[in-house]
C-alpha positions in Angstrom: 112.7 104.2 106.6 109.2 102.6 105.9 106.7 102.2 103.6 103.0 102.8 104.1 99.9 103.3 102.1 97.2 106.6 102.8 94.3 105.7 103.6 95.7 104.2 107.1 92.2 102.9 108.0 90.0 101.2 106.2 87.1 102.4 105.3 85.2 105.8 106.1 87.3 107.2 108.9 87.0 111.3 108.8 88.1 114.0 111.1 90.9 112.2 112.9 92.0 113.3 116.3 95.2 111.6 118.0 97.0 111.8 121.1 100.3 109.8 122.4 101.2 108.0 125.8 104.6 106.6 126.1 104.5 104.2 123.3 101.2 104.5 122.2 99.1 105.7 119.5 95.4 106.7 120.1 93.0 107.7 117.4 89.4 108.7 117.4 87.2 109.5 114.2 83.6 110.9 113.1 80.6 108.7 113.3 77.8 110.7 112.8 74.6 108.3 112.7 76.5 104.8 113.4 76.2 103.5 117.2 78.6 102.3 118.8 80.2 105.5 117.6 83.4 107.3 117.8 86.2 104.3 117.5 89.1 104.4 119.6 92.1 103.0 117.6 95.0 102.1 118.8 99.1 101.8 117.6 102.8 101.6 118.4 103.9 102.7 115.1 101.2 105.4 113.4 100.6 102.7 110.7 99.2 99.9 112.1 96.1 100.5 113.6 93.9 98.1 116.0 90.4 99.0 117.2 90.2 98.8 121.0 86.6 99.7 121.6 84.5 103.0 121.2 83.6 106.3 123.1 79.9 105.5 123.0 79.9 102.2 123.4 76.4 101.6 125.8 72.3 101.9 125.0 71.9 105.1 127.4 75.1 107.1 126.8 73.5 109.2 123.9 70.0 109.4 122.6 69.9 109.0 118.5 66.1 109.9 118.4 65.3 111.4 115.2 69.4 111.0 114.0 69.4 111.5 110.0 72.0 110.6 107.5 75.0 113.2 108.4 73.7 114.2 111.7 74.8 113.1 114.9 78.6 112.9 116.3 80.5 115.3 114.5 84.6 115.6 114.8 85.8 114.6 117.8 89.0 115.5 119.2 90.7 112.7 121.4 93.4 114.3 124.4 95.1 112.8 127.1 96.0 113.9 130.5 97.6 113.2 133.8 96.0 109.5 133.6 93.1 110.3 132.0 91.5 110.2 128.8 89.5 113.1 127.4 87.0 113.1 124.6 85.2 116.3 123.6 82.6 116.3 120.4 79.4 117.4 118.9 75.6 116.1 118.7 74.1 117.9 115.9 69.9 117.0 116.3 67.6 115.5 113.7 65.2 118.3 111.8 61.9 116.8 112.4 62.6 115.5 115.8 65.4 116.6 117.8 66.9 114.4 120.6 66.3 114.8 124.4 70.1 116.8 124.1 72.8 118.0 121.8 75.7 120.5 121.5 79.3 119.7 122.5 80.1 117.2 125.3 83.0 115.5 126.7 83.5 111.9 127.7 86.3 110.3 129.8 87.6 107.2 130.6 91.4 106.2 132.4 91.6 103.1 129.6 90.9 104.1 125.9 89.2 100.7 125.2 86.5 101.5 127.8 84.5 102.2 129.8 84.1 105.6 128.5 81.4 108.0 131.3 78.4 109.3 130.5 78.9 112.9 129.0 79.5 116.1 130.3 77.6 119.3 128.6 79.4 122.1 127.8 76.8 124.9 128.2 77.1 128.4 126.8 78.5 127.9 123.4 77.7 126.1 120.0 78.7 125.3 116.8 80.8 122.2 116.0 84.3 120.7 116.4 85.6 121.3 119.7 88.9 120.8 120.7 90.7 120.9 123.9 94.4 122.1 125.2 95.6 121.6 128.8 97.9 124.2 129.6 99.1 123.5 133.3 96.5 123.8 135.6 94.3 125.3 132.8 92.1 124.1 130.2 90.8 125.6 127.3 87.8 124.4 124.9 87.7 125.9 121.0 85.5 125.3 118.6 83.9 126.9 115.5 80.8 128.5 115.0 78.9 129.6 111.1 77.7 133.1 111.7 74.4 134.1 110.1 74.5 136.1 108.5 78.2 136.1 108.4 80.6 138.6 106.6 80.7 136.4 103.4 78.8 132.8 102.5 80.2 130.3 105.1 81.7 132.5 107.4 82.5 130.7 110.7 83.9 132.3 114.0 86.5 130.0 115.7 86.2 130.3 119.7 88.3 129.8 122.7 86.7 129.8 126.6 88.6 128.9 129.6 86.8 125.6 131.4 86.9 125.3 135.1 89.1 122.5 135.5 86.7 120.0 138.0 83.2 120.8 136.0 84.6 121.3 132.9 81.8 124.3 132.4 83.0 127.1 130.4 84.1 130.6 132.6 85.4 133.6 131.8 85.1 135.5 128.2 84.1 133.8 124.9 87.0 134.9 122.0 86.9 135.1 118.9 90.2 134.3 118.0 89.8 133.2 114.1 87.8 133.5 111.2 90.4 131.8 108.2 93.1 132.5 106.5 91.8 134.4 103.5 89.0 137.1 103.6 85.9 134.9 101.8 87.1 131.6 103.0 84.3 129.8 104.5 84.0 127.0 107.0 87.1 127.8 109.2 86.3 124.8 111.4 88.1 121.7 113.0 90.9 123.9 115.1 93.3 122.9 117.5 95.9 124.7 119.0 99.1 123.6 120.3 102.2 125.0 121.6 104.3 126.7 118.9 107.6 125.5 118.7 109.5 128.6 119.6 106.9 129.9 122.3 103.6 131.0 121.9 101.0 129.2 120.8 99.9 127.8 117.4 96.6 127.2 116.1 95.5 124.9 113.1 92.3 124.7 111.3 90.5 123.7 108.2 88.8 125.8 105.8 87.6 125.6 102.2 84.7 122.8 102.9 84.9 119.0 102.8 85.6 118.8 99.0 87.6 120.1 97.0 88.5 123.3 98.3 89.3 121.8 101.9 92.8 123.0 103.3 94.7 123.4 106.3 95.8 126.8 107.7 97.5 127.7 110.5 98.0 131.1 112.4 100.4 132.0 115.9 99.8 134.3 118.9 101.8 135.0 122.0 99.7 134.2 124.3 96.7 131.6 123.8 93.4 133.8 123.3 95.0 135.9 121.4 95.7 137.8 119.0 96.6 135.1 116.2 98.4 136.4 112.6 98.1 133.7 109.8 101.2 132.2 108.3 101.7 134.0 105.1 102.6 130.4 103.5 99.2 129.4 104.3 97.1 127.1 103.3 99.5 124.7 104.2 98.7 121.7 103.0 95.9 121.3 100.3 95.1 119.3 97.1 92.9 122.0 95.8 95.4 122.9 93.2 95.7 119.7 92.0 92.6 119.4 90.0 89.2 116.3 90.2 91.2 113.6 88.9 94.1 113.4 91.5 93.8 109.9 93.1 93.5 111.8 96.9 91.6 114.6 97.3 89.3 117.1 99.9 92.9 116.9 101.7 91.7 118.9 105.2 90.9 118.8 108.6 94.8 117.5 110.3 95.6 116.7 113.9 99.2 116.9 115.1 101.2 114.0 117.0 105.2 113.8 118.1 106.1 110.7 118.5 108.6 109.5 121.3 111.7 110.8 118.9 110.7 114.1 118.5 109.4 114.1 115.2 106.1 115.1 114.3 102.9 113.7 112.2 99.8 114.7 110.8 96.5 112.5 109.9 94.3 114.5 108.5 91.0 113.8 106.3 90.8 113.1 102.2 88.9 110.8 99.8 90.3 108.6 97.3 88.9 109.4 94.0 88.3 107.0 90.7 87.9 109.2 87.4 87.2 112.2 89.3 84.8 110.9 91.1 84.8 110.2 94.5 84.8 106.7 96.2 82.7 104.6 97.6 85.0 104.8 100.9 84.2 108.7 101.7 86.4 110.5 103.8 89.5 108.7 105.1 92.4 109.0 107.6 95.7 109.6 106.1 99.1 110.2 107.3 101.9 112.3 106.7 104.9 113.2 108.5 105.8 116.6 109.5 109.2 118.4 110.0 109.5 122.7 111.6 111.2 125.2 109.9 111.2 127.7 113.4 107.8 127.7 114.3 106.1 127.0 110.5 104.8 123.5 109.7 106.0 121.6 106.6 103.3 119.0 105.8 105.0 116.1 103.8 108.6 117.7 103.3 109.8 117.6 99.8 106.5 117.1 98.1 103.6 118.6 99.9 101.3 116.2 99.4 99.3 113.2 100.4 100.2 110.4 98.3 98.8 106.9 98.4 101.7 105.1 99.4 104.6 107.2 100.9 107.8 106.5 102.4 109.6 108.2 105.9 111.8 107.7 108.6 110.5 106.9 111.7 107.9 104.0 110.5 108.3 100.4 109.7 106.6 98.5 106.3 102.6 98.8 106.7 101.9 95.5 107.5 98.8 94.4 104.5 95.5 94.3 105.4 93.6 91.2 105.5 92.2 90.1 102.4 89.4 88.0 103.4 87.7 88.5 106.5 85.0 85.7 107.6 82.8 86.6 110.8 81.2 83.3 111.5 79.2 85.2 115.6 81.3 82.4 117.2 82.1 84.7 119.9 80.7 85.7 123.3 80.3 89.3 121.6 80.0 91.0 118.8 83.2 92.1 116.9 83.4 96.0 117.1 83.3 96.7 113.5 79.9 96.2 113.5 77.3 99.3 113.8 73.7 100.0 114.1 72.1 103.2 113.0 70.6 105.6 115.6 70.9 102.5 117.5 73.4 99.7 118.9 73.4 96.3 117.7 72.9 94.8 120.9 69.4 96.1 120.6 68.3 94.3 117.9 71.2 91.2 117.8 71.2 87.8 119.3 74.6 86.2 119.1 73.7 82.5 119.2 75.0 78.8 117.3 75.2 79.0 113.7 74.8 82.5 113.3 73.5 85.8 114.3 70.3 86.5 114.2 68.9 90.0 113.3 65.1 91.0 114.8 63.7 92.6 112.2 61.8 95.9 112.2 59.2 97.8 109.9 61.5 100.4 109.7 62.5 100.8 105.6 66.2 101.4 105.6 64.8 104.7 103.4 63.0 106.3 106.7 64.7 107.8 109.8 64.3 105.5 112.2 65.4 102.0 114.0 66.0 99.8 111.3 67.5 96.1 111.7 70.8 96.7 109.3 74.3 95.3 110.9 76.6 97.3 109.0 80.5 97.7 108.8 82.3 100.1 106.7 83.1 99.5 103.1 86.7 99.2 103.2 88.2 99.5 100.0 87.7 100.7 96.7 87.4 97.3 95.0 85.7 94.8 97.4 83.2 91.9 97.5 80.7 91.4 100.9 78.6 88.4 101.2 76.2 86.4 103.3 74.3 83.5 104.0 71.2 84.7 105.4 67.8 82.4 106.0 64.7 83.7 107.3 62.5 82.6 110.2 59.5 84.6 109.5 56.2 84.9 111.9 55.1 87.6 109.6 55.5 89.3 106.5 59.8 89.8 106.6 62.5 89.8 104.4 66.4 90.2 104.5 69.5 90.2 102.6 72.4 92.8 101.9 72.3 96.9 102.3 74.9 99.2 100.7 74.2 102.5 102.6 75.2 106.0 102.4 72.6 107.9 103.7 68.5 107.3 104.1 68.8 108.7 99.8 71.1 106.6 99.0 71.2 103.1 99.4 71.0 99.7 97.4 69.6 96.1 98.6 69.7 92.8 97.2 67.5 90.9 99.3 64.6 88.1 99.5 61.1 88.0 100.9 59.1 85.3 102.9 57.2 85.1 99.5 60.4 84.0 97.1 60.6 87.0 95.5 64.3 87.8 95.2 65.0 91.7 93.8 67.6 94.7 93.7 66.4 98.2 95.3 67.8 100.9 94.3 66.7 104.3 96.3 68.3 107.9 94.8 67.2 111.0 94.2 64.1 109.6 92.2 63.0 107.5 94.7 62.9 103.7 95.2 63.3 101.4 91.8 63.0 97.8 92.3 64.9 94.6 89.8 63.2 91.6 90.2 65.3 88.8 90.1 63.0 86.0 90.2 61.8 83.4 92.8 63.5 81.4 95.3 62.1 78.7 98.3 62.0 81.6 101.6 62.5 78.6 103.9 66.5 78.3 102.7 69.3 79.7 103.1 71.0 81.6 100.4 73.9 83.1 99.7 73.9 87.0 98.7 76.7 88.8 97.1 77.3 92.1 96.5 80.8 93.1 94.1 81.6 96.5 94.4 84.1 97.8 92.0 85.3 101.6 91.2 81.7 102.4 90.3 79.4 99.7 90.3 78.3 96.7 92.2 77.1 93.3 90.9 74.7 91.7 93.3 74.5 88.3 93.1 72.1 85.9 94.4 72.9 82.5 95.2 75.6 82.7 92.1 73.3 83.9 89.5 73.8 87.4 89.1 70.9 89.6 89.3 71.9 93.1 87.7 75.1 95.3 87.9 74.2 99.3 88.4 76.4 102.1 88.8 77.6 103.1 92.5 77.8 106.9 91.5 75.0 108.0 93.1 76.5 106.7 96.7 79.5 108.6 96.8 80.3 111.5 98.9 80.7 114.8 97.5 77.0 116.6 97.6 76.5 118.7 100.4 76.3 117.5 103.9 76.7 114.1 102.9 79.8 113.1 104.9 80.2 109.7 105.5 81.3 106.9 102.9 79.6 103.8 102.4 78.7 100.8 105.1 77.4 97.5 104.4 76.1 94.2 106.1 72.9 92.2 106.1 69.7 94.2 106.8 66.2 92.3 107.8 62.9 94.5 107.2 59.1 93.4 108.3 57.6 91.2 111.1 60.5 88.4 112.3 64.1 87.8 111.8 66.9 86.7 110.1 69.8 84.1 111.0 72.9 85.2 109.3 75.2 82.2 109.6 78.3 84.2 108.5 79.6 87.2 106.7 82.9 87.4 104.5 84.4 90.5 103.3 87.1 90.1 100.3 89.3 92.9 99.5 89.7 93.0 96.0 92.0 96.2 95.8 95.9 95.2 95.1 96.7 98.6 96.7 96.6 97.8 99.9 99.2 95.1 100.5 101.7 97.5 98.5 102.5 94.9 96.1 
């Protein structure tokens, strides 16, 4: 029996999706408007986790034009088969301008650390979160579609269409196999269906919404399009009972995974909460394990519920998570944490001696567009990031630190080619700016920012500049579904030379002391 700790990634990690080969572990999560996106994980024991590269990993694979906050690659679902690796998922466009494609694609690759193909569009059907399930020589694609207007607020449809197994293009009748457990319960979505343990077939989805609603359901047929009757247990596994100030909640969204024993686990979405309020982190990955009472799922035997650190047979100790990481860009390439948004970093990064340096753009990191921020996921709830950043201007440029939840949401402490150091702070009312005096442009400095439950202290070259609440950043409106990223950011005409980056975990939690 082991001992491990929920969330079992780092940082914002929803909608997980895993598959097994042999040994093997393989996990891919939502992105949305991050490039590279959709991160292929990899373990041998379900609660170790290593990132081994991404499923949109190259400048050409996807275009991001127009991507906003939220938009982009929605739930993937990760399968593998006969040698091969399958990834199906979801562009959902920009409003004001829509890329040159979206919809549901699939991507596939024979190693899950890369390459990955360019994608394959599934045409005929919509909606988000497709999932497939090889049955033989067969294949089958599902997904979920809202109906408007639907027979209540939120209703969604979930679909199933046979593919042609060489094209992968739909044939054959569209059915609607699903449309939640409960008459009124909105956004059925996230399905997968599996074979049930006694014959037949089982499907699983999520309903309720992200928050705190979310649940998982599940319903059987006989044969796979149908028709399917809902377990009367259902929801199966929620938190919705449970009230805002339990420390895991929005529990939803689950994939299913039997390891080489026979026993079976679930990761599923949920966001760790501080006072009711949800954390800086988002929507996470979490694991449970899962044991069959005839063909009926029971989701954390004994307890039914999520907990932050849980115990289980079948898993070692977690081992702890580093508590400082330093990224000095000594490397040939750029460590795979880091993102770009709507764009890769290789666009706008040079990796070079001493540093990194970031070519900066007139993009504000407010505006939907190609701005020069290098971000990685905040990891933990209680966490310091840092930099030493100079700038080389040739124009009007400055740089520093962004903490980023969407284009609405955001704070940087950063310095200009003028020695003006200052705080911005951009919410609902718009953008507020703290000046924190003067500085000489043509050094380097070293910028702080100390993000506790609900605040963050920025801190410029050890002086601290201001500490402001963190509350408007965190998940929970509608269709804000990612958690927070930060990194050094460079805005104007030039660049910036990083020199390093070091992330300190602050957060006792997560070496299970």
């Amino acid at each position: 029996m082991g001992t491990y700790r929920n969330p079992v990634l780092p940082g914002s990690h929803p909608d997980p999706s895993l598959c097994r080969v042999g040994d093997e572990y393989f996990m891919a999560t939502s992105t949305f408007e991050y490039l590279p996106g959709l991160p292929i994980h990899r373990s041998t024991n379900l609660v170790d986790w290593e990132l081994v590269g991404h499923a949109i990993h190259r400048p050409g694979q996807l275009d991001f034009t127009g991507i906003a906050g939220s938009k982009g690659l929605y739930a993937p679902t990760l399968r593998s088969h006969e040698g091969t690796f399958y990834l199906v998922c979801t562009v959902i466009p920009g409003e004001e301008v829509p890329p040159a494609r979206s919809g549901h694609f699939l991507v596939t690759a024979t190693d899950p650390a890369g390459p990955w193909s360019d994608p394959i569009w599934f045409e005929g059907v919509g909606g988000i979160d497709p999932s497939l399930t090889f049955d033989g020589d067969r294949v089958w694609l599902c997904g979920t579609e809202l109906q408007e207007p639907g027979l209540w607020p939120g209703q969604c449809d979930v679909w199933l269409t046979e593919l042609d197994p060489v094209t992968f293009q739909p044939i054959g009748d569209l059915h609607v196999i699903w449309r939640g457990a409960l008459l009124g319960a909105g956004w059925a979505e996230g399905p997968h269906i599996y074979p049930a343990r006694n014959g037949g077939w089982m499907l699983m989805a999520a309903e309720g919404g992200t928050d705190r609603d979310h649940a998982v359901c599940v319903a059987y047929a006989d044969d796979i399009t149908g028709p399917y009757v809902g377990d009367i247990g259902n929801p199966r596994l929620t938190h919705r009972f449970l009230g805002d100030t339990v420390p895991i909640a929005n529990i939803g969204h689950a994939d299913l995974v039997d390891d080489a024993e026979g026993r079976t686990w679930a990761v599923m979405l949920g966001t760790v909460q501080a006072d009711g309020v949800n954390g800086l982190c988002g929507r996470q990955t979490h694991l449970v394990p899962v044991t069959w009472e005839g063909n009926r799922p029971i989701f954390s035997p004994g307890s039914g519920l999520v907990a932050p650190v849980m115990e289980a047979d079948g898993v070692p100790d977690q081992r702890a998570w580093p508590a400082v990481v330093t990224d000095s860009f000594e490397g040939r390439d750029l460590d795979g944490e880091w993102t770009g948004v709507r764009w890769h970093p290789q666009e706008f990064v040079t990796l070079g001696k001493g540093g990194v340096r970031l070519a900066a753009t007139t993009t504000e990191p407010y505006e939907v567009g190609l701005t020069a921020f290098l971000g990685r996921r905040v990891p933990t709830r209680r966490c310091t990031v840092g930099a030493r950043v100079a700038l080389r201007p040739s124009g009007d440029v400055r740089a520093g630190l962004l903490l980023r939840t969407t284009e609405s949401a955001l704070l940087e402490l950063s310095f200009t080619a003028d020695g003006l150091v200052q705080l911005v702070r951009v919410d609902d009312e718009g953008r507020q700016v703290i000046e924190g005096g003067t500085t000489d442009p043509a050094l380097a400095h070293d910028i702080e920012l100390r993000l506790t439950e609900r605040a963050a202290t920025a801190v410029f070259d050890g002086q601290v500049v201001a500490t402001v609440s963190t509350d408007y950043l965190t998940t929970g409106r509608a269709l804000w579904f990612l958690g927070s990223w930060c990194g050094p950011v460079a805005v104007g005409e030039g660049y910036a030379e990083v020199a390093s980056v070091t992330l300190r975990i602050d957060d006792a939690a997560v070496t299970l002391a």
